[in-house]
N, C-alpha and C positions, 0 to 999 in steps of 0.2 A: 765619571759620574755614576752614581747609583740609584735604582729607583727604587724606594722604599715606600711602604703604606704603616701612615699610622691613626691613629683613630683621635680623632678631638670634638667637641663641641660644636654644636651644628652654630652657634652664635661666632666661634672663631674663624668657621669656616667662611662665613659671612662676610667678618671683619677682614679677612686675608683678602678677600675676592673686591669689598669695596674699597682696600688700602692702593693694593694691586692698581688695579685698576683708574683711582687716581693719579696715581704715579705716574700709570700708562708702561708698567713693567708686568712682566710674565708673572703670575703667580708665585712656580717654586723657586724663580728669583728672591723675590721676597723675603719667603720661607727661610731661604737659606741664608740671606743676609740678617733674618734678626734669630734665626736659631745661633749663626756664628757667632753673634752678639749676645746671645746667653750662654751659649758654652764657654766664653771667655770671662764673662762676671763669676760664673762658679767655679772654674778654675783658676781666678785670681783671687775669692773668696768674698768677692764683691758681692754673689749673689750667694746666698745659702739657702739650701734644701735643709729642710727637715721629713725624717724620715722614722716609719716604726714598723716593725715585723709586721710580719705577714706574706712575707715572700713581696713585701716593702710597696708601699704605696706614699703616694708623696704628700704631707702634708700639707704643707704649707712654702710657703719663698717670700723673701724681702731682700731688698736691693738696697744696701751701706753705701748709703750714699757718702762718705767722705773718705771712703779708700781712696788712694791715687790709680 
């Protein structure tokens, strides 16, 4: 395991802690089961980033929905 910090939204921060927590699961549990879960939509191109210079900032995502 790795422990990383990274910076989000004080509104997701919220949503993590009261997802979390109805589940009755650890926090970076969580974290790590729906990051897995988007790392695999954009590596399977289900999810797509769009992206523009600037030493790249993210613009936008949508999720195709009828990939397999």
């Amino acid at each position: 395991m790795v422990t990383r910090s990274w910076a989000i939204d004080p509104g997701q921060a919220v949503t993590i802690r009261q997802l979390a927590d109805g589940f009755g699961v650890p926090h970076s549990q969580l974290v790590r089961a729906l990051l897995a879960y988007a790392l695999q939509g954009v590596q399977s191109g289900r999810l797509r980033l769009d992206v523009r210079p600037c030493r790249y900032e993210l613009v936008s995502w949508e999720v195709e929905e009828n990939m397999p």
